[in-house]
C-alpha positions as CSV (number, residue, x, y, z in Angstrom):
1,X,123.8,23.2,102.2
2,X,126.3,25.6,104.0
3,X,124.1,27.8,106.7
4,X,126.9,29.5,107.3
5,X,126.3,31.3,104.0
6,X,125.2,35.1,104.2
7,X,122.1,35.8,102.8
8,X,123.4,37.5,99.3
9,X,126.1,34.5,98.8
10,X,123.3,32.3,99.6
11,X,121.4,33.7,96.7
12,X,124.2,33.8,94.2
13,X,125.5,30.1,94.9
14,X,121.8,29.3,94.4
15,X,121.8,31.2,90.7
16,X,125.1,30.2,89.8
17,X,123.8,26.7,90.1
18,X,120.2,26.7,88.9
19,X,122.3,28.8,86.0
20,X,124.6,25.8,84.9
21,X,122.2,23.2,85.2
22,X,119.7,25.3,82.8
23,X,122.2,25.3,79.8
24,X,123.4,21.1,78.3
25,X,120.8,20.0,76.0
26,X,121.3,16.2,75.9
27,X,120.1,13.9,73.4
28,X,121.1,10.1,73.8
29,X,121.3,7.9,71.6
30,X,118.6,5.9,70.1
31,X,121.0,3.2,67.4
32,X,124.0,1.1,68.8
33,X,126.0,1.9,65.2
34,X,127.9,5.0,67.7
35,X,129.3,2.4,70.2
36,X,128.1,4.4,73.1
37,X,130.0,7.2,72.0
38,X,129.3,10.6,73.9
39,X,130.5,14.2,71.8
40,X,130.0,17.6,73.4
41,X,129.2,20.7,71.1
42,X,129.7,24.3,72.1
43,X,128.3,26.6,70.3
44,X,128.9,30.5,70.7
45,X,129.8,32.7,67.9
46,X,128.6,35.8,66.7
47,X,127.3,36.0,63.3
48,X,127.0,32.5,61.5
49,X,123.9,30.6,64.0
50,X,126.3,27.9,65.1
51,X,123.5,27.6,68.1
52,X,120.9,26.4,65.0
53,X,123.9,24.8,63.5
54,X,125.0,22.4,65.9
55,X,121.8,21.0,68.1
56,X,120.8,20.3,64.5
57,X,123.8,18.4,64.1
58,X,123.7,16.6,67.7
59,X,119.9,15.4,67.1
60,X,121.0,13.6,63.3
61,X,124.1,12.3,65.1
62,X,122.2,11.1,68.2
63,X,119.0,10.0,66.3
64,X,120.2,8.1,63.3
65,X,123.6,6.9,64.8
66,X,123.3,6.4,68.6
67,X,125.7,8.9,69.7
68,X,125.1,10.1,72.9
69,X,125.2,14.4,72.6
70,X,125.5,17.3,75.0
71,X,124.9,20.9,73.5
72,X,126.4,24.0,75.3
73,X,125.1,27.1,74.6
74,X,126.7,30.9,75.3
75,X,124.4,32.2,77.8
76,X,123.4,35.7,79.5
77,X,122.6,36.7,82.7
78,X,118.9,35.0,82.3
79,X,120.3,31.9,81.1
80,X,118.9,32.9,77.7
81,X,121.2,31.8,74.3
82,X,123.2,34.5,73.7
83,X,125.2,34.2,70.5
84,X,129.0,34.5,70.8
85,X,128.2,35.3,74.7
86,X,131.2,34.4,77.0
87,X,130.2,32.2,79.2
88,X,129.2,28.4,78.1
89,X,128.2,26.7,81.8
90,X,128.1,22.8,81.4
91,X,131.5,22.6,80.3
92,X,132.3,20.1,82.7
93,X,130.5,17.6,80.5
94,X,133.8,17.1,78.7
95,X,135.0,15.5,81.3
96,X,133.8,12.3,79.8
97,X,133.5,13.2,76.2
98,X,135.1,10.8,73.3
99,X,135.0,14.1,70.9
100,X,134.3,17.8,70.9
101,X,132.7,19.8,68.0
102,X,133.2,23.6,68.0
103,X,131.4,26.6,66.7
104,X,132.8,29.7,69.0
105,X,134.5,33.0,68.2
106,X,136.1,35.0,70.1
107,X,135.7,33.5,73.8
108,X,136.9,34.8,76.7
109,X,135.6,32.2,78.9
110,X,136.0,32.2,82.6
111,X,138.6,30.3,83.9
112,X,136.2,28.4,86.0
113,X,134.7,27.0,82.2
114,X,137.6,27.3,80.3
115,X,139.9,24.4,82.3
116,X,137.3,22.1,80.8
117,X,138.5,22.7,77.5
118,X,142.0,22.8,78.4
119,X,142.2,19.3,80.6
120,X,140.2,17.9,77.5
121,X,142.7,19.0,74.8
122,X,145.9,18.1,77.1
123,X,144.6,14.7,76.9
124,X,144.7,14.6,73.2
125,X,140.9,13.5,72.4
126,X,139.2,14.4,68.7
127,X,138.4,17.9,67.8
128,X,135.9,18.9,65.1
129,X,136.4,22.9,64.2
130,X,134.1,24.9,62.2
131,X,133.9,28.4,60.3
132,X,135.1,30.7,63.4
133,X,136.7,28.8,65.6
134,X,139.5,29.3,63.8
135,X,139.8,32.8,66.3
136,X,137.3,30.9,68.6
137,X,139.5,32.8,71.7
138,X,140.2,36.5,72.4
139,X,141.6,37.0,75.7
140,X,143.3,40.6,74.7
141,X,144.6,42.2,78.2
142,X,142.1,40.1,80.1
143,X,144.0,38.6,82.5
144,X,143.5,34.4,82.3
145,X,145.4,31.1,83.3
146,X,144.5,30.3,79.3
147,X,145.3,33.7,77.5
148,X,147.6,31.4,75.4
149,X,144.4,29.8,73.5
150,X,143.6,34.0,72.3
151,X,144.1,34.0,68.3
152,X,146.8,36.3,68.3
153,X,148.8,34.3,70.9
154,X,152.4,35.2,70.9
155,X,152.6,32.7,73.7
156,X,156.2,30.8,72.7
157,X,155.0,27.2,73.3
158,X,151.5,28.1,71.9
159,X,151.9,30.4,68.6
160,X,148.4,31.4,67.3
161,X,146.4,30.0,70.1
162,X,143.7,27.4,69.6
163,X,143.7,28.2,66.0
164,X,147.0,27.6,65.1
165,X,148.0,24.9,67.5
166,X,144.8,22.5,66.9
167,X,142.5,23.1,63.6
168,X,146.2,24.3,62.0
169,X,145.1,27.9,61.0
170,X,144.0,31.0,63.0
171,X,142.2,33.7,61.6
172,X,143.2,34.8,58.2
173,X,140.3,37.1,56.5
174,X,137.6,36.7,54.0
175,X,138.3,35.7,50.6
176,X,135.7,37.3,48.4
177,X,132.2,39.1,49.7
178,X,130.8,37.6,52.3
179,X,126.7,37.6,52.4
180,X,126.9,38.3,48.7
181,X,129.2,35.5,47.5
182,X,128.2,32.1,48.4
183,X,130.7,29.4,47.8
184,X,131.0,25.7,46.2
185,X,132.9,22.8,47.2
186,X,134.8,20.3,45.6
187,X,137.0,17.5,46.5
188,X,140.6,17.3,45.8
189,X,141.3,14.9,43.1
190,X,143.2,12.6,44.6
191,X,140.9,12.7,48.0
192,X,137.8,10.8,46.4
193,X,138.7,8.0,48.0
194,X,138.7,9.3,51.7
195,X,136.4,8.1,54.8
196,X,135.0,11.7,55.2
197,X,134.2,12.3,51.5
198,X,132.5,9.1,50.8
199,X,129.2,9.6,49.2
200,X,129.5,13.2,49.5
201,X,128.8,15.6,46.1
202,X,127.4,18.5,45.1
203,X,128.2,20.8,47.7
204,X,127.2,24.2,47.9
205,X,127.3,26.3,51.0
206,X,126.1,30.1,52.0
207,X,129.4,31.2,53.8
208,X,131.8,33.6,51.8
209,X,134.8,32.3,51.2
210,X,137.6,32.2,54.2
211,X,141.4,32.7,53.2
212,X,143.4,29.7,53.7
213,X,147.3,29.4,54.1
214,X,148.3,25.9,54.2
215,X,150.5,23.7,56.2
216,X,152.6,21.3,55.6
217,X,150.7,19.0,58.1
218,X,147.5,19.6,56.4
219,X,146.2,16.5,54.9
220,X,143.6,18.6,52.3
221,X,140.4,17.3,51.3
222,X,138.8,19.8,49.6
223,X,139.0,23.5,48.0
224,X,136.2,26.1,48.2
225,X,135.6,28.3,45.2
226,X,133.6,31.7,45.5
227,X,130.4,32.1,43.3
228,X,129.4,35.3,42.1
229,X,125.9,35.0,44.0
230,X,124.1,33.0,46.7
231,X,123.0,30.3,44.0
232,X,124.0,26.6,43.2
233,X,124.5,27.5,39.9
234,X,126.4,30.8,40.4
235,X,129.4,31.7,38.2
236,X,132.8,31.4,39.5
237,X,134.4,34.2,40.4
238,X,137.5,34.5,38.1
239,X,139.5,36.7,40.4
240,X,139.7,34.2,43.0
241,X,141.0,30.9,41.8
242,X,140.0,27.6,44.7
243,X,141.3,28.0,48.2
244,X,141.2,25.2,51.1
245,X,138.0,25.0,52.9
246,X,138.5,21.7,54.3
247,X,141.2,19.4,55.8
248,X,142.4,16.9,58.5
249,X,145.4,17.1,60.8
250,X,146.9,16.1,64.5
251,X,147.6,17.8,67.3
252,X,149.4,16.1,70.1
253,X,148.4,16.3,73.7
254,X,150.2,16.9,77.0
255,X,150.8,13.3,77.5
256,X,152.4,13.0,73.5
257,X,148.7,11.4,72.6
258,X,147.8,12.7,69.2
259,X,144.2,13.4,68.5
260,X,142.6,13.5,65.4
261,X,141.1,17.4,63.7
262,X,138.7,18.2,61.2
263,X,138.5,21.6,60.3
264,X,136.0,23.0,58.1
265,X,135.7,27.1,56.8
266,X,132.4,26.9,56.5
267,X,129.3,25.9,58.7
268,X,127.0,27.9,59.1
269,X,123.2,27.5,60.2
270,X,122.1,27.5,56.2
271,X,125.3,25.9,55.2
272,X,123.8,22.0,57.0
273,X,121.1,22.9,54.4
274,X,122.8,21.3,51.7
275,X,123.0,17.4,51.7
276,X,126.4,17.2,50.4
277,X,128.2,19.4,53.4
278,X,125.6,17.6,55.9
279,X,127.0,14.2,55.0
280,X,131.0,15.5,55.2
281,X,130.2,16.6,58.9
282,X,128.5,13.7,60.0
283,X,131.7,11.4,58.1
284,X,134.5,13.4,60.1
285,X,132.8,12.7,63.2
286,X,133.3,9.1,62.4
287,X,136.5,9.9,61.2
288,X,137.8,11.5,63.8
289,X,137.1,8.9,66.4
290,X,138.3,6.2,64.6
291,X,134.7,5.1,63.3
292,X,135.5,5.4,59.6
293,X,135.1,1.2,58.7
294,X,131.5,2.4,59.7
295,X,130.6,5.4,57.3
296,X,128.1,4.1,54.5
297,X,127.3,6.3,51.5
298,X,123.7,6.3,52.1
299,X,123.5,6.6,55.9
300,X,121.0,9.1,56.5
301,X,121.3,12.2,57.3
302,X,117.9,13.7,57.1
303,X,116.9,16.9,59.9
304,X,115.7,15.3,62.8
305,X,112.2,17.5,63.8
306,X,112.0,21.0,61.8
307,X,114.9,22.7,60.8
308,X,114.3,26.3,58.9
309,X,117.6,28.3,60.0
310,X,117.5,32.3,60.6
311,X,120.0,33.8,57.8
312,X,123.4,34.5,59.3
313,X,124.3,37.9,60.3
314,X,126.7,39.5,62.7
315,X,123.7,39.8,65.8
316,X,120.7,38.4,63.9
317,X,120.0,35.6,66.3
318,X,116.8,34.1,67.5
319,X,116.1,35.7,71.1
320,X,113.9,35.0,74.2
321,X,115.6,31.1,73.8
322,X,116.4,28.5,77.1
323,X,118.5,26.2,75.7
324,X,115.8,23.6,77.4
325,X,113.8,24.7,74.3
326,X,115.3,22.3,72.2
327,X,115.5,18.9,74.3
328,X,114.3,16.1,72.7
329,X,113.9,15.2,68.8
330,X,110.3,17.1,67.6
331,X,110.9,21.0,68.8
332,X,111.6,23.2,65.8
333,X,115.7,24.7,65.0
334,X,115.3,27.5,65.8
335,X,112.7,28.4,68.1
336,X,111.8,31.5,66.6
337,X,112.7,33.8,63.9
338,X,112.8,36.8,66.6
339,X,116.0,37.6,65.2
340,X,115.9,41.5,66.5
341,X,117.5,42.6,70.0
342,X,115.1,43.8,72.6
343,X,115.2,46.9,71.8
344,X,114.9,47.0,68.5
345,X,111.7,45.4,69.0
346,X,110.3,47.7,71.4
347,X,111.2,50.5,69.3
348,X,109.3,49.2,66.4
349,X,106.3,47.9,68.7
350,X,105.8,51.4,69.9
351,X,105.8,52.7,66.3
């Protein structure tokens, strides 16, 4: 330890480092079928409980296949989860990662965190995308090294930003009424026969539908068709014909190494609810790092310890939560249902 330190930067090195060591959840592997593989999630959006979302996702991953899983959280100033909270501490776990699943929107991350996710994607490794991280950056007139990633980049060697350049679409706009619409899935005719769809059927997710404008380099697996209510059975919507929900692509590195994408519109915390969707994420991860020889059609992919999500909503997230909360396999996704801000409860306690 420096003694040279003043008293005050004493104390702040000393928080700024209790502070990032209090946010990766890590669950290793328990099955050899992952090879040793280790995948980082980050999970900070705003609205759809990619913080239930992805720990969930980690612990199936981890338990039933072996891989070995960080989870980063958003945080705020009490190293509480914050959802869509700029500033993700542990990033520097992708520093050895074979793949990285996101669930952000609109980050403006420090620079400090944000080189993690830079150095990782100039080296061309896997990138799984879901639901928002589509516009998972938004720099604006905040000055950064990285303001190219923002979704409305106008950068000229980075168009779009994150979006754009790696999952192949930046933010478009809702297609249908989200929270009132839910949406079903089905896969592209000639795509039965693909890695990440085997074994997978019947899925039916929560999210509204997401507009989609296709590229040419999008290899399409399957199109996403608004319901006219939150049920399985819902009746299409006739005023909105099938749109793309999910697909694969490339995106090449700083070195020319091109690394495999999944992207998905959909994702949220209620969404991994349906066994169908559950499967397709757990088959792109395979996919993605060059696993697919590997998927079965009946791998499991059963919740690993309680899992009874909050209902998405722009704020409606579980508070009071260390991300601590959820190491190992047996605690309950999510901790709580305390889904109002602090003050909102104080309000109604003093009522």
């Amino acid at each position: 330890m420096n003694h040279s330190l003043s008293l005050p930067l004493l104390a702040a090195w000393l928080f700024a480092s209790t502070f990032a060591m209090a946010n990766p959840v890590k669950y290793t592997g328990t099955a050899s079928i992952a090879k040793g593989k280790h995948l980082v999630f980050i999970a900070s959006d705003h609205e759809y409980r990619g913080e239930e979302t992805l720990p969930a996702l980690a612990r199936i991953l981890s338990k039933h296949y072996g891989f070995d899983c960080t989870v980063l959280f958003g945080l705020d100033e009490n190293g509480e989860i914050q959802a869509g909270a700029s500033n993700i501490p542990g990033l520097e776990a992708l520093e050895g990662a074979d793949g990285m699943v996101m669930f952000t929107r609109f980050q403006a991350l420090p620079d400090e965190q944000m080189k993690h996710i830079d150095a990782y994607l100039k080296r061309g490794l896997p990138v799984m995308g879901l639901r928002t991280s589509t516009h998972g950056f938004k720099y604006g007139k905040k000055e950064s090294a990285y303001a190219k990633y923002d979704y409305q980049s106008k950068a000229k060697d980075y168009d779009r930003g994150f979006g754009h350049q790696v999952l192949g679409q930046t933010w478009v706009g809702h297609y249908g009424k989200n929270h009132k619409q839910s949406t079903r899935i089905t896969i592209v005719d000639d795509k039965g026969s693909h890695p990440i769809l085997r074994g997978v059927k019947d899925i039916h997710v929560q999210c509204g539908g997401y507009n989609a404008e296709p590229q040419d380099d999008w290899n399409i697996l399957t199109m996403a068709q608004p319901l006219m209510s939150m049920e399985f059975d819902g009746k299409p919507d006739a005023s909105k014909p099938p749109m793309a929900s999910e697909w694969t692509r490339e995106y090449v590195g700083e070195d020319g190494k091109k690394g495999r994408v999944f992207t998905s519109l959909y994702g949220a915390s209620e969404d991994i609810l349906n066994e169908g969707y559950r499967r397709m994420l757990v088959n792109a991860i395979y996919w993605m790092l060059n696993l697919e020889d590997d998927i079965k059609v009946d791998a499991p992919i059963d919740f690993v310890g309680k899992y009874q999500p909050n209902t998405f909503r722009g704020g409606g997230y579980a508070h009071g939560v260390k991300p601590e909360v959820y190491n190992g396999f047996e605690s309950p996704i999510p901790a709580n249902n305390n889904v109002d801000a602090p003050k909102k409860r104080k309000e109604k306690a003093n009522k």
